[in-house]
KEDO-660290 format. One line per 8 residues: their letters; for each residue x negated, y, z negated of N, C-alpha, C. Coordinates in Angstrom, 1 decimal. Example, Ala and Ser with C-alpha at 12.3 -4.5 7.8 and 13.67 -1.06 7.14 Angstrom:
BEGIN
as	-13.2 -5.7 -7.8 -12.3 -4.5 -7.8 -13.2 -3.3 -7.8  -12.8 -2.2 -7.1 -13.7 -1.1 -7.1 -12.9 0.0 -7.9
END
This chain:
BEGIN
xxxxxxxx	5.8 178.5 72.4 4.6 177.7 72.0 3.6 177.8 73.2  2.4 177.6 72.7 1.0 177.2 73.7 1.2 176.3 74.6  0.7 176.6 75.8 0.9 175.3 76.8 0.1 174.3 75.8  1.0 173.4 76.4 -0.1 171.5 75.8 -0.7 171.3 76.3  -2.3 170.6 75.7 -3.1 170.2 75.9 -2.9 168.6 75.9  -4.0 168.1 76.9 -4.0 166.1 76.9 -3.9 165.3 75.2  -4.5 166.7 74.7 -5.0 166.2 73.2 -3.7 166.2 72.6  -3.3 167.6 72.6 -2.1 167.8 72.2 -0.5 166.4 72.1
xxxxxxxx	-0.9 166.1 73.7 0.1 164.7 74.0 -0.2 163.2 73.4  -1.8 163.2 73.1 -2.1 162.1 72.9 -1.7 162.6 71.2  -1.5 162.9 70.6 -1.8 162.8 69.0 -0.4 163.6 68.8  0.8 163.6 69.4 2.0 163.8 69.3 2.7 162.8 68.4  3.0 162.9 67.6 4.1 162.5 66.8 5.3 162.6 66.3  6.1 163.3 66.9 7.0 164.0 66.5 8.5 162.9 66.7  9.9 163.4 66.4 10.5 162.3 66.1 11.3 162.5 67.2  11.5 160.9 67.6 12.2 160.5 69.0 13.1 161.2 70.0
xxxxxxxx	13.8 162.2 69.3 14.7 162.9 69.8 14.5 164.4 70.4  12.7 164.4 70.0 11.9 165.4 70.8 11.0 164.9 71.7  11.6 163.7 72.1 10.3 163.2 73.6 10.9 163.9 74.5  10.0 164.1 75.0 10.3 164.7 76.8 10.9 166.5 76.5  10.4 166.8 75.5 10.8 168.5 75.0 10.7 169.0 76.1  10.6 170.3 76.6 10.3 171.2 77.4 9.0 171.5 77.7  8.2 171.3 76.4 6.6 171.8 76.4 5.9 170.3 77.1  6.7 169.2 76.6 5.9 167.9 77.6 6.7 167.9 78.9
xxxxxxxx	7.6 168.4 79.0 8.0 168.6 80.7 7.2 169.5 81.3  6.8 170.5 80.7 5.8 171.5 81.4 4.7 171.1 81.6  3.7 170.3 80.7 2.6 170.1 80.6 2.3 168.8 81.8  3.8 167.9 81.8 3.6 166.9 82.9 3.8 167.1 84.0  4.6 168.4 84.6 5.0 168.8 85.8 3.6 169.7 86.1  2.9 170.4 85.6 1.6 171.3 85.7 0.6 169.7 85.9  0.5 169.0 85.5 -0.3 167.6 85.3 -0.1 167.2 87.3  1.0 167.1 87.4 1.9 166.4 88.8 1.4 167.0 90.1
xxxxxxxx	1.5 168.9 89.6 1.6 169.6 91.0 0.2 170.0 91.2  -0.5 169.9 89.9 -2.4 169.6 90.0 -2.6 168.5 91.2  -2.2 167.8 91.1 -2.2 165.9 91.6 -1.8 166.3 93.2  -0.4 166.9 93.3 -0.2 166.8 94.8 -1.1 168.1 95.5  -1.2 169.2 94.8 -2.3 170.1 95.5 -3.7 169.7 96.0  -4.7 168.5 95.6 -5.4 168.0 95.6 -5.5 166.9 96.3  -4.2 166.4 96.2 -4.2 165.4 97.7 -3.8 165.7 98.4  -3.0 167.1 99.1 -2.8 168.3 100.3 -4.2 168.4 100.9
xxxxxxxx	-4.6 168.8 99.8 -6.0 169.4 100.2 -7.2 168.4 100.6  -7.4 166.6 99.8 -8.0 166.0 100.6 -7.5 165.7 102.4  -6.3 165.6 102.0 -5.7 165.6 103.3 -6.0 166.5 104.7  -5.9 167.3 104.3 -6.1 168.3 105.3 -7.9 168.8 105.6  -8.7 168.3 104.5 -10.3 168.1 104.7 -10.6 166.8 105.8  -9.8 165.8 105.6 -10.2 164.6 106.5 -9.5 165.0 107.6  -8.3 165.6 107.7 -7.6 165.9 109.5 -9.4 166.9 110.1  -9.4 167.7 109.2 -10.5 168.7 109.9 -11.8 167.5 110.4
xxxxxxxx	-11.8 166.8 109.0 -13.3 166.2 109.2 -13.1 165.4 110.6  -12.3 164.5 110.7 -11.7 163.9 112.3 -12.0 164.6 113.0  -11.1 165.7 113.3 -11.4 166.5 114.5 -12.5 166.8 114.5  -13.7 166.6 114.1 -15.0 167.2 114.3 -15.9 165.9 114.8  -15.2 165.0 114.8 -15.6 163.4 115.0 -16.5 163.6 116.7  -17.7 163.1 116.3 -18.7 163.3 117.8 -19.5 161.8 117.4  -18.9 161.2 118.8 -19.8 159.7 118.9 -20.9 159.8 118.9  -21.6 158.8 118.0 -22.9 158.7 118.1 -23.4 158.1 119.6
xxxxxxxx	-24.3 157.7 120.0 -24.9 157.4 121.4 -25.1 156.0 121.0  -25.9 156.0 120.0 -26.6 154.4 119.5 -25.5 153.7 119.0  -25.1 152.8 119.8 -24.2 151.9 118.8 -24.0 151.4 117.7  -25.3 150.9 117.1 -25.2 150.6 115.7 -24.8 152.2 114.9  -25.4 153.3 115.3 -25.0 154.0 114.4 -23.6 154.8 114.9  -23.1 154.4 116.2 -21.3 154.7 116.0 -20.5 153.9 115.3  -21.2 152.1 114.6 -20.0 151.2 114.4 -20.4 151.6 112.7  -21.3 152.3 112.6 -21.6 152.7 111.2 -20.5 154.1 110.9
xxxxxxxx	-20.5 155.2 111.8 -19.8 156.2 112.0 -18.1 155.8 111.6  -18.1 154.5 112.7 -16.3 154.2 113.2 -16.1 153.9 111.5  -16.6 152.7 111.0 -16.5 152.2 109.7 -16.4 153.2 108.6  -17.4 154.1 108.7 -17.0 155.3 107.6 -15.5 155.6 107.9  -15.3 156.0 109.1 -13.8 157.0 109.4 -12.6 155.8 108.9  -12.7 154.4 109.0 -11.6 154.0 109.0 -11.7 154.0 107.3  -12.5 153.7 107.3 -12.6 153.9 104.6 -11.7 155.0 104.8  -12.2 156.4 105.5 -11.5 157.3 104.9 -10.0 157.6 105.1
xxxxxxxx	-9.8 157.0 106.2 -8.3 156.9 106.7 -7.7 155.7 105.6  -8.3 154.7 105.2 -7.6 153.8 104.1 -7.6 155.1 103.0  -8.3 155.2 102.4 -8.5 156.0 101.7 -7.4 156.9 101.5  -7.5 157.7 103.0 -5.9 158.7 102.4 -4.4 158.2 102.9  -4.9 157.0 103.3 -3.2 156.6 103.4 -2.9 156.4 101.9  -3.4 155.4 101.5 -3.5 155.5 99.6 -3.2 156.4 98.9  -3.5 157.7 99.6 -3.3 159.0 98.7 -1.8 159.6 99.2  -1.6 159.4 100.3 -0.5 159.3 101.1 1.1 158.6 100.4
xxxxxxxx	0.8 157.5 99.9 1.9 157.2 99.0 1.5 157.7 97.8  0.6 158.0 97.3 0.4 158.1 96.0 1.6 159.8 96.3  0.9 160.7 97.2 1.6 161.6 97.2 3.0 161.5 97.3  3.3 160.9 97.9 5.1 160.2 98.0 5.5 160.6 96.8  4.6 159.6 95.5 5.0 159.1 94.3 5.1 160.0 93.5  3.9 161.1 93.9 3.9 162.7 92.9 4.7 163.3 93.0  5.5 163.7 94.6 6.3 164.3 94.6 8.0 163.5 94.4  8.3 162.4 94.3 9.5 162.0 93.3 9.3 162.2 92.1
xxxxxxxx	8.0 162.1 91.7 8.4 162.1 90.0 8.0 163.9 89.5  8.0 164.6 90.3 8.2 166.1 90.5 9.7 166.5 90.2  10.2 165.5 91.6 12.0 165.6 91.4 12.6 165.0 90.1  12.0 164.3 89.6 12.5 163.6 88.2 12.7 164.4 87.0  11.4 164.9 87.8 11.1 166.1 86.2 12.2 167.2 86.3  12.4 167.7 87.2 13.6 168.6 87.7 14.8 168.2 87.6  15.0 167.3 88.0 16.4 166.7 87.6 17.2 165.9 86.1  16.0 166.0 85.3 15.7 165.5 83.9 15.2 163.6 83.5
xxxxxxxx	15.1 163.3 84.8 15.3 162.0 84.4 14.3 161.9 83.9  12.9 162.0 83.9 11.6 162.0 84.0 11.0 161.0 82.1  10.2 160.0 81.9 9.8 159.7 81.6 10.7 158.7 80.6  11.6 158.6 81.0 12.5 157.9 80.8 12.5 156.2 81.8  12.3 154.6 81.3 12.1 153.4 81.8 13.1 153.2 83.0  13.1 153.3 84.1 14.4 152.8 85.2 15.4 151.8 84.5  14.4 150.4 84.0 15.5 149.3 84.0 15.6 149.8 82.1  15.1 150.0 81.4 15.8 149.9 79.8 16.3 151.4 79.8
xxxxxxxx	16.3 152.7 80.3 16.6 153.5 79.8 15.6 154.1 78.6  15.0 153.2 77.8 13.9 153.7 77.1 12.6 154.8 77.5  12.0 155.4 76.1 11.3 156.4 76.1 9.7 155.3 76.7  9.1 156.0 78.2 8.5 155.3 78.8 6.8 155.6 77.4  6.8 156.8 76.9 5.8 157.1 76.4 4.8 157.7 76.8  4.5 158.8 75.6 3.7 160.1 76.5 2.1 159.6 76.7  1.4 158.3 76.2 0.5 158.0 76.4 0.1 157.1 77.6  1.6 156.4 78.0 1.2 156.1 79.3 1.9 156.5 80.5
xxxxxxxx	2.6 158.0 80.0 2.5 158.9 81.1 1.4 159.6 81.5  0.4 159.9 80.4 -0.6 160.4 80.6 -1.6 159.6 81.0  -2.1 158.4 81.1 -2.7 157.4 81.8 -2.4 157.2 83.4  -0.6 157.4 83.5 0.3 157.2 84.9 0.8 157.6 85.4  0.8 159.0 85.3 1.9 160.3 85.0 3.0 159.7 86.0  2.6 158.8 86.9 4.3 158.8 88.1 5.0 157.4 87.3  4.8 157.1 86.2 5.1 155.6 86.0 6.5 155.6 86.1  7.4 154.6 86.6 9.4 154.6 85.8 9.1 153.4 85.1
xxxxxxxx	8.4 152.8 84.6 8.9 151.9 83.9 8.0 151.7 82.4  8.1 151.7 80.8 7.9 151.5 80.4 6.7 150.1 80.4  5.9 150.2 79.8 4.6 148.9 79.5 5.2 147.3 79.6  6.4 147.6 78.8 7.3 145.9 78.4 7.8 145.8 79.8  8.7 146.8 80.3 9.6 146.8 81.8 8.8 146.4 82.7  7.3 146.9 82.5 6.5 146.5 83.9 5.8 145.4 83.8  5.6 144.5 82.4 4.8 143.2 82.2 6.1 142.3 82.5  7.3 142.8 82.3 8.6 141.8 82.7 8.4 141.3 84.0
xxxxxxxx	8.6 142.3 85.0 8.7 142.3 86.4 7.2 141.6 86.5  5.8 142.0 86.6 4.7 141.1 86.7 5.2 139.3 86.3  5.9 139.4 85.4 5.8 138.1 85.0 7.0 137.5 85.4  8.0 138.0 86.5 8.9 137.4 87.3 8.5 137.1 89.0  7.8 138.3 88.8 7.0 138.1 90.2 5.8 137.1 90.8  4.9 136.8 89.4 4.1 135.6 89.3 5.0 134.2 89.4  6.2 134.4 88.6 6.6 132.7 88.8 7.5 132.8 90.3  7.8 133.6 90.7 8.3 133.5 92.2 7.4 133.0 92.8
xx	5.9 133.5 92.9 5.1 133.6 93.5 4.3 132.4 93.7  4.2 131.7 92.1 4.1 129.9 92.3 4.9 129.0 92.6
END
């Protein structure tokens, strides 16, 4: 078959015992390693852009300079776990677990893999935990 398209996943219907086929393992592992090549590569744009880092003279416009550089260092530490995250759910897909809920075992769903592509937990699994975590939290 044709590689899948987003469209293709969103308007999937097929019966339960063909989730997570081969052609949606393919289409979500190609989805994944898009994701981590892209944040390699912001990565390695901001190490360069750093190293090119030349203090301004005027203060105001170095604490304007300093402030840009620390956004972008939040910025890719952010991408930084996110990349963590791409590359477990890389190994997921490799090892079969992939799109499958951690706590129910349940089919997480290809619409909000495609929304989350690194998600482990099904929509219900994750409003559970939110709503265990809010009453701890009061």
């Amino acid at each position: 078959m044709a590689k899948l398209t987003e469209q293709d996943i969103l308007q999937w219907n097929g019966p339960e015992d063909d989730y997570m086929n081969a052609d949606h393992l393919a289409f979500f592992r190609d989805l994944l390693v898009k994701m981590q090549e892209e944040l390699i590569e912001n990565a390695t744009m901001t190490a360069g852009h750093l190293q090119e880092h030349e203090s301004a003279p005027d203060p105001a416009d170095r604490a304007t300079q300093e402030e840009e550089y620390a956004l972008e260092l939040r910025t890719r530490d952010r991408e930084r776990k996110l990349l963590a995250k791409v590359q477990a759910t890389i190994r997921r897909i490799d090892e079969g677990d992939y799109g499958y809920c951690d706590d129910t075992g349940e089919p997480i769903g290809l619409k909000r893999l495609l929304a989350r592509p690194t998600a482990t937990l099904s929509v219900e699994a994750q409003e559970r935990r939110e709503r265990m975590k809010k009453q701890f939290a009061d």
